[in-house]
C-alpha positions as CSV (number, residue, x, y, z in Angstrom):
1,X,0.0,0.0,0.0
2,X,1.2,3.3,-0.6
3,X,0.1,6.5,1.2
4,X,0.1,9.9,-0.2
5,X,0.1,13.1,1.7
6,X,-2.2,15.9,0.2
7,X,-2.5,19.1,2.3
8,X,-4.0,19.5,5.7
9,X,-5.9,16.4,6.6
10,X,-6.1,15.0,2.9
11,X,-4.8,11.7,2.1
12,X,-4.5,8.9,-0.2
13,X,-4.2,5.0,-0.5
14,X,-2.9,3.2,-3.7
15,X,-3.0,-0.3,-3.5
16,X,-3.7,-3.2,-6.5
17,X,-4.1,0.0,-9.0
18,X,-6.8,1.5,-7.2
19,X,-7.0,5.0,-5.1
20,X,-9.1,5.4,-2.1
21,X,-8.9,9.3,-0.8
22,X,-9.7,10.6,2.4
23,X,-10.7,14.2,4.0
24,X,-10.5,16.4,1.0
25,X,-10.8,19.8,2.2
26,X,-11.0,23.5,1.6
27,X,-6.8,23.8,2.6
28,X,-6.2,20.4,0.2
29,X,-5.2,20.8,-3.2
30,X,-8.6,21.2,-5.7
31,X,-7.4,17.8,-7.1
32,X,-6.7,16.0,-4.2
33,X,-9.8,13.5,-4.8
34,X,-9.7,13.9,-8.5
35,X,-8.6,9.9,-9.9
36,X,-10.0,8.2,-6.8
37,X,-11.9,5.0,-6.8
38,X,-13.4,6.3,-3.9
39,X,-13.7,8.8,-0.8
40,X,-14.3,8.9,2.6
41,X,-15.2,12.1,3.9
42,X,-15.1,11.9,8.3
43,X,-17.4,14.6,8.9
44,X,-18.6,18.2,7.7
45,X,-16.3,20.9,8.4
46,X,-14.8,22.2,5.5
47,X,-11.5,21.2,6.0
48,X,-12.0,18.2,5.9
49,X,-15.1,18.3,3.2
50,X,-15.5,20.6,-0.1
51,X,-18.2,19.9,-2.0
52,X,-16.2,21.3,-5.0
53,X,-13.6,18.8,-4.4
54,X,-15.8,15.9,-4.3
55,X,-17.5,17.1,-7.3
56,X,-14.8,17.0,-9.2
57,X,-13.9,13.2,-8.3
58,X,-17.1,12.1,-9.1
59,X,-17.8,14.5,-12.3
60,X,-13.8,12.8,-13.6
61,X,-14.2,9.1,-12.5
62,X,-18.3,8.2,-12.9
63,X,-17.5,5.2,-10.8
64,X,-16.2,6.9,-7.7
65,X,-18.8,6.7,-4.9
66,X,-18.0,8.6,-1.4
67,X,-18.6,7.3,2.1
68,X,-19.3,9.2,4.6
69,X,-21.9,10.3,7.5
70,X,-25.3,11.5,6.9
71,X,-24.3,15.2,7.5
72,X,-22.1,15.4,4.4
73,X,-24.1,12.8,2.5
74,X,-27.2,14.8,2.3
75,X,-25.8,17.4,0.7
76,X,-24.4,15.3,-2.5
77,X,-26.5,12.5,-2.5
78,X,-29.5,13.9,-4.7
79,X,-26.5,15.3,-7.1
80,X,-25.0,11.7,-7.4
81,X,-27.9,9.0,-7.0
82,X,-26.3,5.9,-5.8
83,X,-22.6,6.9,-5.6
84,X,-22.8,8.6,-1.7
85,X,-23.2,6.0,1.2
86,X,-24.1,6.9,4.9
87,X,-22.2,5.2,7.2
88,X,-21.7,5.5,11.0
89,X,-19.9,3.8,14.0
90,X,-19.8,-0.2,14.0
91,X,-20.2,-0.2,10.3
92,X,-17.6,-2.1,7.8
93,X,-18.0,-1.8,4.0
94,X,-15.1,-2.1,1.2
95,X,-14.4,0.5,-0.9
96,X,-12.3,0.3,-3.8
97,X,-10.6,-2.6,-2.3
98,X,-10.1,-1.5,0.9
99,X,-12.1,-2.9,3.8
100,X,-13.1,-0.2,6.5
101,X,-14.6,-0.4,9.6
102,X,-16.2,3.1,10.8
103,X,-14.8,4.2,14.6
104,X,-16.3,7.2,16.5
105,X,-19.5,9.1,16.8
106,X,-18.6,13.1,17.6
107,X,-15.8,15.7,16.9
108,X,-13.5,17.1,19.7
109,X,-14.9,19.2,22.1
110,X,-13.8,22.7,20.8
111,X,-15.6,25.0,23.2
112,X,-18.1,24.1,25.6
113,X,-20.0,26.5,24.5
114,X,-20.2,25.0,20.9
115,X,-22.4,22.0,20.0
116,X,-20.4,19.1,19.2
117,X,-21.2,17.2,15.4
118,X,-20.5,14.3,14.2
119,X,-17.1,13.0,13.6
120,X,-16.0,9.6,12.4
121,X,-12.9,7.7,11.7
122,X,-12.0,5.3,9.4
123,X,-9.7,2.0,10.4
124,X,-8.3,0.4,6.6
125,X,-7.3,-3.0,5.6
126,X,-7.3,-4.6,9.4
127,X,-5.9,-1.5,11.2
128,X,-3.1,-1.0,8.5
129,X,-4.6,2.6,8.6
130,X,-6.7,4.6,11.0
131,X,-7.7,8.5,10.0
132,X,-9.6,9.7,12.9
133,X,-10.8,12.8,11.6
134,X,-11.4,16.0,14.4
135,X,-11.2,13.4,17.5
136,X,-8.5,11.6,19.5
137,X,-10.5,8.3,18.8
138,X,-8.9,5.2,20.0
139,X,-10.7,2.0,17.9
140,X,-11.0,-1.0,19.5
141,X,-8.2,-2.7,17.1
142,X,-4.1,-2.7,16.6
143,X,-3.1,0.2,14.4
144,X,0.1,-0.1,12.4
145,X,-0.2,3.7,11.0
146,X,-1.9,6.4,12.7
147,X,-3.1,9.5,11.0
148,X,-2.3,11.7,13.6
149,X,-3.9,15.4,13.9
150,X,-0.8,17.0,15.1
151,X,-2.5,21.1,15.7
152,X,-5.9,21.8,15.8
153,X,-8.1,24.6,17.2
154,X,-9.7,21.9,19.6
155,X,-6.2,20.2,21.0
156,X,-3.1,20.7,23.0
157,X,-0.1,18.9,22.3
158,X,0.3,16.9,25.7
159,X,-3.0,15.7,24.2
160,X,-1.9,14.5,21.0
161,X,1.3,12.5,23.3
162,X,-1.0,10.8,25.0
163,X,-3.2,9.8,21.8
164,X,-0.1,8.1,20.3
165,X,0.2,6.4,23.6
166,X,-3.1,5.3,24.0
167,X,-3.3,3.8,20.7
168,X,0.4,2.6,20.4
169,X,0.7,2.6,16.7
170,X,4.0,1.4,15.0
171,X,4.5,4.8,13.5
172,X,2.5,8.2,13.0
173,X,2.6,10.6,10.3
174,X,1.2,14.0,11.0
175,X,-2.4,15.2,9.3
176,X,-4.2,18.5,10.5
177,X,-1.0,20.3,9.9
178,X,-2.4,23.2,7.5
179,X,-2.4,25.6,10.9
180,X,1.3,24.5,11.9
181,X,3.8,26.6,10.7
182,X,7.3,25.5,9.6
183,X,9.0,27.3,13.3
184,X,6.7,25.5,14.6
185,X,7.4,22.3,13.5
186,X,10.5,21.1,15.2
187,X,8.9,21.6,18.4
188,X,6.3,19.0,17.6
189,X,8.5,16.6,15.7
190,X,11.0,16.4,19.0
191,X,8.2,16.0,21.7
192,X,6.3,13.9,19.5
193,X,8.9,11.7,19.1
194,X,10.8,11.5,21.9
195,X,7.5,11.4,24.1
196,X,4.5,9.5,22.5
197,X,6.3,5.7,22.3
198,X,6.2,5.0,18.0
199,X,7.8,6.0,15.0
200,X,7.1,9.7,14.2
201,X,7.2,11.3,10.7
202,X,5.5,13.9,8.8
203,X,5.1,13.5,4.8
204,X,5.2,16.9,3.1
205,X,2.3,17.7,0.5
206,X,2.7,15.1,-2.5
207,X,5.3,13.0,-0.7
208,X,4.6,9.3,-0.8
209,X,5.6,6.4,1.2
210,X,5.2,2.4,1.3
211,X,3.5,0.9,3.7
């Protein structure tokens, strides 16, 4: 499997010639999704889900279909009869290949003051993957590669330590990293790394690695 790094909380999986893509956002790249087999979308917030974006995927590929939860689905599903599936947590499908299982019912807690939506995550091919979306979700599974949202508005970085620990991944690559600048960054590589127990690495925008 091969995992691609698109911008902010974007990313995509190539394995046996087919592309499943994940999070396509407002601060990813307008063809982040375009050439996927199919998407999965963890909740509503635009940065993590542009209609314009997933527009395009479907609109270049008349095979892709999207899963995601019912918020983001009833906005495209009467647009693409058929091709958008509502899923939520405890459910398992395949898409393009991929086997999913759906972990996770709400987003961070951001204020209390703010209603909390829903959020889901997305555990691929037997815990190979997990992209939590906006929540510090731990599945009830092993997880070889974590997707982990290393700066958000909602978290604190002791917070993000003690995800990696709690989940104990083999390694971690950073998503939700559109708010992080580059000064920044060493300071979350070194704790990161030297606190939360796995393998830490960040993938710049278009970098690739196996997995």
């Amino acid at each position: 499997m091969q995992l691609t790094k698109k911008s902010h909380a974007c990313v995509r999986l190539e394995k046996d010639g087919r592309t499943l893509a994940l999070d396509p956002g407002v601060f990813s790249e307008p063809d982040a999704a375009v050439g996927a087999d199919a998407i999965l979308v963890t909740h509503e917030h635009p940065d993590h889900f542009s209609e314009a974006h997933l527009r395009a995927a479907l609109e270049a590929n008349p095979e892709a279909e999207i899963w995601t939860l019912r918020a983001v689905a009833e906005q495209l599903a009467a647009a693409f009869p058929g091709r958008v599936h509502t899923v939520g947590h405890g459910d398992t499908f395949t898409a393009a290949g991929f086997d999913v299982q759906v972990h996770g019912e709400l987003h961070a807690v951001i204020h209390p003051d703010l209603p909390r939506i829903t959020n889901v995550g997305y555990l691929i091919d037997d815990g190979r993957v997990f992209h939590p979306g906006d929540a510090l979700t731990v599945p009830d599974h092993a997880v070889e590669t974590l997707m982990l949202p290393v700066m958000a508005p909602w978290s604190k970085i002791s917070e993000v330590i003690d995800y990696v620990r709690e989940v104990k991944p083999a390694r971690a690559y950073d998503i939700h990293d559109a708010l992080l600048t580059d000064l920044a960054r060493p300071v979350y590589d070194n704790q990161i790394g030297a606190l939360g127990g796995a393998e830490h690495g960040r993938l710049a925008p278009g970098e690739s690695t196996s997995l």
